[in-house]
C-alpha positions as CSV (number, residue, x, y, z in Angstrom):
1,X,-25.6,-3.9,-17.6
2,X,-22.3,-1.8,-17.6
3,X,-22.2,1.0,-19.8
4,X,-19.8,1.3,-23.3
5,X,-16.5,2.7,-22.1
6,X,-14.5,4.9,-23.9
7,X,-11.4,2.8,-25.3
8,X,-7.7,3.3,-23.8
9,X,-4.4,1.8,-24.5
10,X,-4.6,-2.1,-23.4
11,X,-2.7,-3.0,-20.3
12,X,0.0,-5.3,-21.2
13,X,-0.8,-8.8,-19.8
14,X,1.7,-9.9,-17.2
15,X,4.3,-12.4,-18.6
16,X,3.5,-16.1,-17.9
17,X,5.6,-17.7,-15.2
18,X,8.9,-19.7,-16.3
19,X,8.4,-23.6,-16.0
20,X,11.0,-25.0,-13.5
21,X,14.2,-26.4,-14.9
22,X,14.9,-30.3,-14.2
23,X,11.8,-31.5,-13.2
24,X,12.3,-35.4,-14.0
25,X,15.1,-37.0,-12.5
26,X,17.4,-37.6,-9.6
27,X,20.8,-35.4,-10.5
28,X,18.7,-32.7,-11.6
29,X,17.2,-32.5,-8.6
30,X,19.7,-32.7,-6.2
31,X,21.7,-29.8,-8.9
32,X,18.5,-27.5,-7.8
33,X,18.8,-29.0,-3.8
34,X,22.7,-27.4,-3.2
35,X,22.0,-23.7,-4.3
36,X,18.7,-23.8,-2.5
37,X,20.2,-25.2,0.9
38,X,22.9,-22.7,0.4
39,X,20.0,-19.7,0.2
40,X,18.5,-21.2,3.2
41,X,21.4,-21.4,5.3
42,X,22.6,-17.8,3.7
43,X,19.2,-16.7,5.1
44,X,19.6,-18.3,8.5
45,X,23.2,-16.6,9.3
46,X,21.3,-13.7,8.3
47,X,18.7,-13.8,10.7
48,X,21.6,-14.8,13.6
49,X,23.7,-11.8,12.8
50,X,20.8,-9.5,12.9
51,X,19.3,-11.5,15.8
52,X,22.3,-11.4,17.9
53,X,22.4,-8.6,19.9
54,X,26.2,-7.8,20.1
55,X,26.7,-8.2,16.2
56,X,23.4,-6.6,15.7
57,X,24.1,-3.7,17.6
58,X,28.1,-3.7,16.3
59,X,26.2,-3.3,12.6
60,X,23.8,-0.4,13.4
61,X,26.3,1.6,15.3
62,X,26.8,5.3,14.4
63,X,24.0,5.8,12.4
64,X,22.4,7.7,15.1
65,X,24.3,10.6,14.1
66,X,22.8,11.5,11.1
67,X,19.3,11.7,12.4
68,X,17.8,15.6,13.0
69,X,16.3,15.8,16.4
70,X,12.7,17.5,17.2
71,X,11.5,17.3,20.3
72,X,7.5,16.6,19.5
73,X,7.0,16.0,23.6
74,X,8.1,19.3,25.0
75,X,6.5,20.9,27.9
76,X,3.7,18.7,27.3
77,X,0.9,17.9,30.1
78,X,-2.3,16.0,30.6
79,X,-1.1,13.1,28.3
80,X,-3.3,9.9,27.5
81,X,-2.3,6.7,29.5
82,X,-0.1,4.7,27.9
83,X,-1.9,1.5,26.6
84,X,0.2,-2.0,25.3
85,X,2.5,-2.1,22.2
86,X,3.6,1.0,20.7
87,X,2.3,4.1,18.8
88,X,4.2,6.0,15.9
89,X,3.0,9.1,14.6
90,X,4.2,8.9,11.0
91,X,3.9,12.2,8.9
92,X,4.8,13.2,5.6
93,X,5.4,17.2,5.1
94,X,5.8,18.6,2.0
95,X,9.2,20.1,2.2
96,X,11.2,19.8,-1.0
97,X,14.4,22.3,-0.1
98,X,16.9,19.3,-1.1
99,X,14.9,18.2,-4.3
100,X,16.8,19.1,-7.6
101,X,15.9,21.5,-10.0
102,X,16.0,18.6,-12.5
103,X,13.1,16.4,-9.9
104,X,10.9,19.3,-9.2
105,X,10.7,19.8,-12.7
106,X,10.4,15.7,-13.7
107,X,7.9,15.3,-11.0
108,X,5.6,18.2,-10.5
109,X,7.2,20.0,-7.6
110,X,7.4,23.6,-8.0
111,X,5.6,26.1,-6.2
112,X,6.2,27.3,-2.6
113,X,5.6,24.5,-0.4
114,X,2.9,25.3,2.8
115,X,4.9,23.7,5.2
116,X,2.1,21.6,6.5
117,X,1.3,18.1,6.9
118,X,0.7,16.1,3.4
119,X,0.4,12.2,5.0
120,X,-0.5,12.2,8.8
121,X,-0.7,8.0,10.1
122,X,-0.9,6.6,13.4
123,X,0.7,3.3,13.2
124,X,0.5,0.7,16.1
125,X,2.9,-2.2,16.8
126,X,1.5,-4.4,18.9
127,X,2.9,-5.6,22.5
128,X,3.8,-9.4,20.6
129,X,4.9,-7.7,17.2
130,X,3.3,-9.7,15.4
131,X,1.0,-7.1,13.8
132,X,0.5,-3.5,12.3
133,X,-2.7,-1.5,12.5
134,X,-2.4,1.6,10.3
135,X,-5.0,4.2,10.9
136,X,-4.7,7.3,8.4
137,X,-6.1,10.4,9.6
138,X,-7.3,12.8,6.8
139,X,-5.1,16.1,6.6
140,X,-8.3,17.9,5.8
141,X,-9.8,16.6,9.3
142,X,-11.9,19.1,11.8
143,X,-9.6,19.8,14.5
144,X,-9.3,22.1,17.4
145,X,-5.7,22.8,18.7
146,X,-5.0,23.2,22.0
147,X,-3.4,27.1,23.2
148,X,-0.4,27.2,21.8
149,X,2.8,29.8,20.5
150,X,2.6,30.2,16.8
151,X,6.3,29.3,15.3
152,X,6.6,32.4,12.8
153,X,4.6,35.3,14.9
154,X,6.0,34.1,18.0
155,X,2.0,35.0,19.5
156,X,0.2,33.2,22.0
157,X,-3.1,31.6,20.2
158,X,-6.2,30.3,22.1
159,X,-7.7,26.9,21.5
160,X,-9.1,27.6,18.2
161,X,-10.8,25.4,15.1
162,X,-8.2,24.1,12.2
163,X,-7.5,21.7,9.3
164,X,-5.9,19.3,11.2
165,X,-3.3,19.7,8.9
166,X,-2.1,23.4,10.1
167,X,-1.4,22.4,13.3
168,X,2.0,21.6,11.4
169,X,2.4,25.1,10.0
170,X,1.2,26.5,13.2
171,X,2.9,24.8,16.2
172,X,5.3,22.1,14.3
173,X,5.8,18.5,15.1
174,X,5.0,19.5,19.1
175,X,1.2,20.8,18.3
176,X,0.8,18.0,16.0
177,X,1.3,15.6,18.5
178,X,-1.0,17.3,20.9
179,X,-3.9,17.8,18.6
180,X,-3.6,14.1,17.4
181,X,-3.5,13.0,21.4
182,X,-6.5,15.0,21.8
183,X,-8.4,13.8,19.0
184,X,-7.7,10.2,19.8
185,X,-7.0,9.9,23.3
186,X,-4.1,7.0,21.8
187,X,-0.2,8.6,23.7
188,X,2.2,8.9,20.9
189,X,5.5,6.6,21.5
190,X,7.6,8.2,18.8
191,X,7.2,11.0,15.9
192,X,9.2,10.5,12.8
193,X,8.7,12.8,9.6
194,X,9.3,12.3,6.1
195,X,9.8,15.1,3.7
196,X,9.6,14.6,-0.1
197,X,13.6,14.0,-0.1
198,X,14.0,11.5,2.1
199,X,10.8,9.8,0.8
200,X,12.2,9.2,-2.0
201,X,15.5,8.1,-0.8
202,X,14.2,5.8,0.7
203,X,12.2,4.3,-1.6
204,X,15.1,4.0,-4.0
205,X,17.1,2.4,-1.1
206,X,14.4,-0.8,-1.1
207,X,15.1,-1.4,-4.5
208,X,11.6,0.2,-5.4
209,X,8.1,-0.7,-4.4
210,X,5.9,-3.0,-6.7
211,X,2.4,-1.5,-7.1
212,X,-0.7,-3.0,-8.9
213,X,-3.5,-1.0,-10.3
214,X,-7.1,-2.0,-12.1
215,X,-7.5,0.7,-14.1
216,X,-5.4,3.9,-15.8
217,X,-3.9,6.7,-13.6
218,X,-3.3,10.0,-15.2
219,X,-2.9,13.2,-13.0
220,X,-1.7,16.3,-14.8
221,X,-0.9,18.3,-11.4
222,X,2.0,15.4,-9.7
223,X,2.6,13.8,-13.7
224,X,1.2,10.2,-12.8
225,X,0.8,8.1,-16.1
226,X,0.4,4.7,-15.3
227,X,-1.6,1.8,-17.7
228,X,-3.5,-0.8,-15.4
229,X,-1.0,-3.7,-14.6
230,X,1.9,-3.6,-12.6
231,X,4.2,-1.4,-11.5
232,X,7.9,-1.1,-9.7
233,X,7.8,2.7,-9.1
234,X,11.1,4.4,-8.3
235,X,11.2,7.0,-5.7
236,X,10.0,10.0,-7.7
237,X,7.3,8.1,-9.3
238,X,6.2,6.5,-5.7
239,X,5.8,10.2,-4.9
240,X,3.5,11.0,-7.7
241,X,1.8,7.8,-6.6
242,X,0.9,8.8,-3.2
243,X,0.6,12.1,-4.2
244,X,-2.0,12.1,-6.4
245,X,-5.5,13.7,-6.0
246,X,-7.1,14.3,-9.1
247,X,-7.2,10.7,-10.3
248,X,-11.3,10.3,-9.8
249,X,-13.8,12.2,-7.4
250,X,-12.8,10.5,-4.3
251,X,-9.7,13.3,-3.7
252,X,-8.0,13.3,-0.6
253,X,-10.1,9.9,0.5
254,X,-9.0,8.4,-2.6
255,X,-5.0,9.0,-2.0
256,X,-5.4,8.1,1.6
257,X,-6.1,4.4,0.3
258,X,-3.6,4.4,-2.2
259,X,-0.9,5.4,0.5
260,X,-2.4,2.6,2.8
261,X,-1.7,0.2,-0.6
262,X,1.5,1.6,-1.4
263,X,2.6,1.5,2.8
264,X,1.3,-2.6,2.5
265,X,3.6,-2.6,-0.4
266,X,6.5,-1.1,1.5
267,X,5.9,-4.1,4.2
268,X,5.7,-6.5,1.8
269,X,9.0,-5.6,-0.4
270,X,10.9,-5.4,3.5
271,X,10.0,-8.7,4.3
272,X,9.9,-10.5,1.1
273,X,12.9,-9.0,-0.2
274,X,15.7,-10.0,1.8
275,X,16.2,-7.0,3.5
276,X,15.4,-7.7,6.9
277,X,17.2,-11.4,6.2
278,X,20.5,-8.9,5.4
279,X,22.5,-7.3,7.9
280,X,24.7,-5.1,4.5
281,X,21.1,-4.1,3.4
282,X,19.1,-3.9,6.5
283,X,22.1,-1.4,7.3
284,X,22.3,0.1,4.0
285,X,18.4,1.3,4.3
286,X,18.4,2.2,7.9
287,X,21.1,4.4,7.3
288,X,19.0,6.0,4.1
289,X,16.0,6.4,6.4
290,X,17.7,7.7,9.1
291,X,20.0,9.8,7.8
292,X,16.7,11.9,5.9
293,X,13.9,11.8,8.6
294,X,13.7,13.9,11.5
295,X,12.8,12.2,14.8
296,X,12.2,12.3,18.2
297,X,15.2,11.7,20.5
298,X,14.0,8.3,21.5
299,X,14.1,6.8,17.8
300,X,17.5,5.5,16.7
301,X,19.1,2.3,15.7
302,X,18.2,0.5,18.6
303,X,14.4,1.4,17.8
304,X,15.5,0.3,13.8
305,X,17.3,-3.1,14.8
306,X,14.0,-3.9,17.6
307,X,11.6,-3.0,14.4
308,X,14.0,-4.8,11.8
309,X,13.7,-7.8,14.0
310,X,9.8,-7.5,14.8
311,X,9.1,-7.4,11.4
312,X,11.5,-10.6,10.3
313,X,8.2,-12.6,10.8
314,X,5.5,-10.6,9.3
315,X,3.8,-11.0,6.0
316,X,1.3,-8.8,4.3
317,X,-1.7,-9.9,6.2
318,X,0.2,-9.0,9.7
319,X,-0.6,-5.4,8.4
320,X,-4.2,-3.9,8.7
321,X,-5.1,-0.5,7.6
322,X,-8.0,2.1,8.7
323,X,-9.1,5.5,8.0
324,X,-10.9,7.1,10.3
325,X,-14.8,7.2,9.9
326,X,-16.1,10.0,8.0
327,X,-19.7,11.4,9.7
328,X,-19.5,14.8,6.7
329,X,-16.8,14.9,4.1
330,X,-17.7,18.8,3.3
331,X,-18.1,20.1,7.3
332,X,-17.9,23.9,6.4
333,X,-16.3,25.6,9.3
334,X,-16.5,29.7,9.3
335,X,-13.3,30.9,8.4
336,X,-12.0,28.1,7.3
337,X,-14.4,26.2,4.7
338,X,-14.8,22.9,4.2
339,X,-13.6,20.4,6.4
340,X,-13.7,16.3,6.8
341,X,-16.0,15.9,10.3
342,X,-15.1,12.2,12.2
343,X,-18.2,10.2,13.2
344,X,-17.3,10.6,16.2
345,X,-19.2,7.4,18.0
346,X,-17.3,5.1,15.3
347,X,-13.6,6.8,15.6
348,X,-14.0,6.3,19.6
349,X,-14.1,2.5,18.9
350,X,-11.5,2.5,16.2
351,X,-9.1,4.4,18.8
352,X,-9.8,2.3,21.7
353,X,-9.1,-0.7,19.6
354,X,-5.4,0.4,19.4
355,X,-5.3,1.7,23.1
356,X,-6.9,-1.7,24.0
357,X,-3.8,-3.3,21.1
358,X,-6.7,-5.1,19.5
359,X,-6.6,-5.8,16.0
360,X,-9.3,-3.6,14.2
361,X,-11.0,-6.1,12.7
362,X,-11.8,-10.1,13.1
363,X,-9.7,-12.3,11.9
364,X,-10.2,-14.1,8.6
365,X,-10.5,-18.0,8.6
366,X,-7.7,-19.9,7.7
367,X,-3.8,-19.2,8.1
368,X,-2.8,-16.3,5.7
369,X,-0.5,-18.1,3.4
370,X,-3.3,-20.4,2.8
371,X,-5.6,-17.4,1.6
372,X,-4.6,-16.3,-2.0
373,X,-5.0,-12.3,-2.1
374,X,-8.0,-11.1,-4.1
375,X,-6.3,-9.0,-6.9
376,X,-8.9,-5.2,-7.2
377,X,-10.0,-4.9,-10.6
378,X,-12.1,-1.9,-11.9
379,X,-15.4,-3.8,-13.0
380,X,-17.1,-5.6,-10.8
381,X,-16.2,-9.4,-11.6
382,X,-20.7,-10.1,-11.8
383,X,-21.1,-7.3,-14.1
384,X,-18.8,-9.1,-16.3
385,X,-20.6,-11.5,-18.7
386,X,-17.8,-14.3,-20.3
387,X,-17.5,-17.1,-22.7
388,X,-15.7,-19.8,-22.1
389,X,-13.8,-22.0,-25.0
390,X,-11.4,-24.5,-25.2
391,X,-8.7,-24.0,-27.4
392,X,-6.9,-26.9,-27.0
393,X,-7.7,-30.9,-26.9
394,X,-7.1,-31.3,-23.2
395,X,-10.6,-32.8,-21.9
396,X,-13.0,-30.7,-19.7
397,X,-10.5,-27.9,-19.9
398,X,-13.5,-25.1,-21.0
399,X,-15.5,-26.4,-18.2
400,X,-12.1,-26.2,-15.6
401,X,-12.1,-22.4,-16.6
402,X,-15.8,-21.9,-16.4
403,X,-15.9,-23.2,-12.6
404,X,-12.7,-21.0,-11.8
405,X,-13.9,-17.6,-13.2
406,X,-17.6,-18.1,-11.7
407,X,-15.8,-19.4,-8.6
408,X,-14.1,-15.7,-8.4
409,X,-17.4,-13.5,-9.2
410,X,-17.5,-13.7,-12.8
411,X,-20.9,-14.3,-14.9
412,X,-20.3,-17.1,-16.8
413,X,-22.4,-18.8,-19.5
414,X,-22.3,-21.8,-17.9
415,X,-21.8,-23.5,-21.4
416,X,-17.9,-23.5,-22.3
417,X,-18.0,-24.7,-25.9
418,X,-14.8,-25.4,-28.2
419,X,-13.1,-23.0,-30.0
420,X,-12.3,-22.8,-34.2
421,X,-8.7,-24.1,-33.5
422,X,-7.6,-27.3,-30.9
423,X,-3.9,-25.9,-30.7
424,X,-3.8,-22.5,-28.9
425,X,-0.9,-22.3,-26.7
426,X,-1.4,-18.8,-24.4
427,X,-4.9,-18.2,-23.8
428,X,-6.7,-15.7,-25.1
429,X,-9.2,-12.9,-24.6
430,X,-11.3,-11.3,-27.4
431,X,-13.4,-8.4,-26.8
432,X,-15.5,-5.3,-28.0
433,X,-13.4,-2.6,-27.6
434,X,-16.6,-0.5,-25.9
435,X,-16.2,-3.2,-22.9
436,X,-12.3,-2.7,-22.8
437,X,-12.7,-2.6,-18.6
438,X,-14.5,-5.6,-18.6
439,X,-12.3,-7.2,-20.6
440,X,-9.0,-6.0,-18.0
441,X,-11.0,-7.4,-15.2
442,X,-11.3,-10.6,-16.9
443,X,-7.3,-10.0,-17.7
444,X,-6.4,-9.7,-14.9
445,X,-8.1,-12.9,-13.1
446,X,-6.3,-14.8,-15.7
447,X,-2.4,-14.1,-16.0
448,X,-0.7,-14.3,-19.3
449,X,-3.6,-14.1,-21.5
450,X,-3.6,-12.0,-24.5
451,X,-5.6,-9.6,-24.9
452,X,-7.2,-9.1,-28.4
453,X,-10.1,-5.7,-29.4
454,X,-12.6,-7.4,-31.7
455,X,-15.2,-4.4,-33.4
456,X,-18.8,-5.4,-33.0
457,X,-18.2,-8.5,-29.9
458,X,-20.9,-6.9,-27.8
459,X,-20.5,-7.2,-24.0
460,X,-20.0,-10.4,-23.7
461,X,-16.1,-11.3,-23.4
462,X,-14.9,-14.4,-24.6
463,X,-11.8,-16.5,-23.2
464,X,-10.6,-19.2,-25.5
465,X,-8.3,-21.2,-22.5
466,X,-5.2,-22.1,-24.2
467,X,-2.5,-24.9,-23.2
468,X,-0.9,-22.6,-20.6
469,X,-3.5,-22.2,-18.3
470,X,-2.9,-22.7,-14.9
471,X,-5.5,-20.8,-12.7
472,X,-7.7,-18.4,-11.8
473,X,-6.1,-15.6,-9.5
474,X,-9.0,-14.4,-7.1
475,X,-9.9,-10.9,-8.1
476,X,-12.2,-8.1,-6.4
477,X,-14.2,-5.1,-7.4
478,X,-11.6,-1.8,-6.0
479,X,-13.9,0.1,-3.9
480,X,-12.9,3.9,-3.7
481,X,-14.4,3.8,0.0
482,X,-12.8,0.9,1.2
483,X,-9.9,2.7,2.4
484,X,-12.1,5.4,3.8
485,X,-14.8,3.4,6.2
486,X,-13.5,-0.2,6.4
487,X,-10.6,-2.4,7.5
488,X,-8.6,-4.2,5.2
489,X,-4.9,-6.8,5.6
490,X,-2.3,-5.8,3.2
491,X,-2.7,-9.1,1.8
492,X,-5.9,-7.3,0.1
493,X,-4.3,-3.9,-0.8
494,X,-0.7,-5.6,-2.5
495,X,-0.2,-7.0,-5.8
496,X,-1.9,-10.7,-6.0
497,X,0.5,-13.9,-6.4
């Protein structure tokens, strides 16, 4: 039986969705055909403009300009073979020189930075671009860099034991790449890095990125507030989002799944949004991220307009994201303390899954838009006992509800009865303010509802279904390790339909 929670704020249900206009007869219906033909074939000249090499290129030219160069590849010998598809080592430092006095303050960024790696990810594009494997790489990770020149000292350094994440601060983008090719044995294609600037440029330049969440994040050190629901987070507060580490006691593992959601989020807003259909925006955000990242001399508009055009086809579920299996999260190293040790056996497979440009896990029955996304939720859905009523006179309609939320995990009486009143319009949820989780789990498989606290319930939630029921969404139980030692789509780490 789940234990009495203490009581916070109710998440505000998510607004029901607006009946469609003119659903009876013939002019109405060909009033709603014109505009939607016209989106359609807006959408197709889109797609031919972008599609079209000469135009295409005519669109993206000159923003190579405003790209800094590095030159991550230097000097460098003995490198893996080169497998299919291709490799991007994505990193996020935590440089904040062109941050304003006004955003450091407004979202937590003062202090002298460490110039080291905050985010490290080795994303794969496969050969037929039709999917993304993800794989995030813990900064804290065991890692012995290769003999090297120290960028400050200028002194030559034997192979010695780090935090994979000083190989930054040691030896810059060039060590990083070795010590990542070492560790994986996967050849890097292209090195881009994102500093706290132009991450939140970019972000802004997508219009924001919707994030979901089952339960209330608070964390005092990056300024994080959010209430369970959904979320379109601008740039600054994206970076408090994937920021974060003192949310619960899963630390860095916990933030490395919450960038993996928010990076499935960033796919999903791309492709869903109309900004690859766009050549104005699909320029318009190139130019943003290109114009704030550093990058190897290979990566320009060409490599933008070949991704832009890749990605025109994806949905959420051509994504898949990974960490790296964890043998010891607390691997104390002398000198250095405690580090995050690979299972080694395990991370060999994961890595020769992307050298091999296999997808890292099996694919699910069924086409993805036939599979509705399972929506986390804090309380597992069986430790959630419910009571189902039927607030209105529709026939069966308690028993309709009943099926739906046992269908999706829920524990169910099994004996929907009818509630005091036959008229309710939006359904709603009563319960005990003790089991206020419980009763956000239950919220949350059922969009709309109102939520209402009622002192003494017990732990059993009711649900009196009202005439504006539709369905169940699909929910899951949000496991901190997920992220950490299993493969998941993005159509399991984005906001449900």
């Amino acid at each position: 039986m789940p234990q009495p929670h203490r009581p916070t704020r109710p998440a505000r249900p998510p607004e029901p969705q607006r009946a469609r206009r003119g659903g009876g007869g013939g002019p109405a219906r060909r009033r709603q055909g014109r505009p939607r033909w016209g989106v359609r074939l807006a959408a197709g000249l889109s797609v031919a403009v972008l599609g079209s090499g000469a135009v295409g290129h005519a669109v993206m030219t000159g923003l190579d300009t405003g790209i800094e160069r590095v030159d991550p590849f230097k000097d460098m010998k003995n490198r893996p073979q080169a497998g299919h598809g291709i490799n991007f080592l994505l990193v996020g430092t935590d440089g904040r020189e062109k941050v304003s006095p006004e955003e450091k303050r407004e979202y937590r960024l003062g202090g002298a930075p460490c110039h080291c790696t905050d985010t490290i990810m080795l994303v794969h594009l496969s050969a037929d671009r039709e999917r993304a494997s993800v794989v995030s790489l813990p900064r804290d990770s065991y890692a012995e860099v290769p003999a090297h020149r120290d960028l400050v000292s200028g002194k030559v350094h034997k192979p010695h034991p780090v935090r994979l994440n000083a190989a930054y601060a040691e030896g810059g983008p060039n060590l990083t790449v070795r010590t990542v090719e070492n560790m994986t044995r996967v050849k890097i294609d292209h090195y881009l890095e994102v500093d706290f600037t132009s991450f939140m440029k970019t972000v802004d330049a997508m219009g924001g990125v919707e994030i979901c969440t089952a339960k209330t994040m608070r964390d005092p050190n990056t300024g994080l507030d959010l209430l369970p629901g959904t979320h379109r987070l601008t740039g600054g507060q994206a970076l408090q989002y994937v920021r974060s580490r003192h949310i619960d006691g899963a630390s860095d593992l916990g933030r490395m799944q919450r960038q993996q959601r928010f990076v499935a989020a960033l796919i999903k807003q791309a492709t869903t949004g109309g900004v690859l259909l766009n050549p104005v925006k699909f320029k318009e955000l190139s130019s943003t991220l290109l114009g704030s990242v550093r990058a190897d001399r290979g990566f320009g508009s060409e490599q933008m307009l070949a991704l832009g055009q890749a990605m025109r086809d994806f949905t959420p579920s051509s994504s898949e994201f990974a960490s790296v299996p964890i043998g010891s999260p607390s691997f104390r190293v002398k000198g250095i303390g405690s580090t995050v040790k690979w299972d080694e056996p395990k991370a060999a497979k994961l890595f020769q899954a992307l050298r091999e440009d296999r997808p890292l896990a099996p694919a699910r029955p069924g086409k993805a838009s036939d599979r509705p996304a399972a929506v986390p939720v804090d309380v597992p859905p069986p430790q959630v006992r419910v009571q189902v009523e039927n607030g209105t006179r529709i026939d069966g309609l308690g028993g309709r509800v009943d099926a739906a939320l046992r269908a999706t995990g829920f524990d169910t009486t099994r004996a929907p009865g009818n509630g005091a009143g036959r008229n309710v319009r939006r359904t709603v949820i009563t319960y005990d303010p003790r089991w206020d989780r419980s009763a956000r789990s239950v919220a949350t498989a059922l969009p709309g509802s109102e939520l209402r606290a009622v002192a003494g319930q017990g732990r059993t939630i009711t649900v009196i279904a009202g005439s504006d029921y539709r369905k169940v969404v699909p929910v899951r139980a949000e496991d901190p390790h997920q992220g950490a030692f299993g493969v998941v789509s993005g159509d399991q780490v984005v906001c449900g339909s």
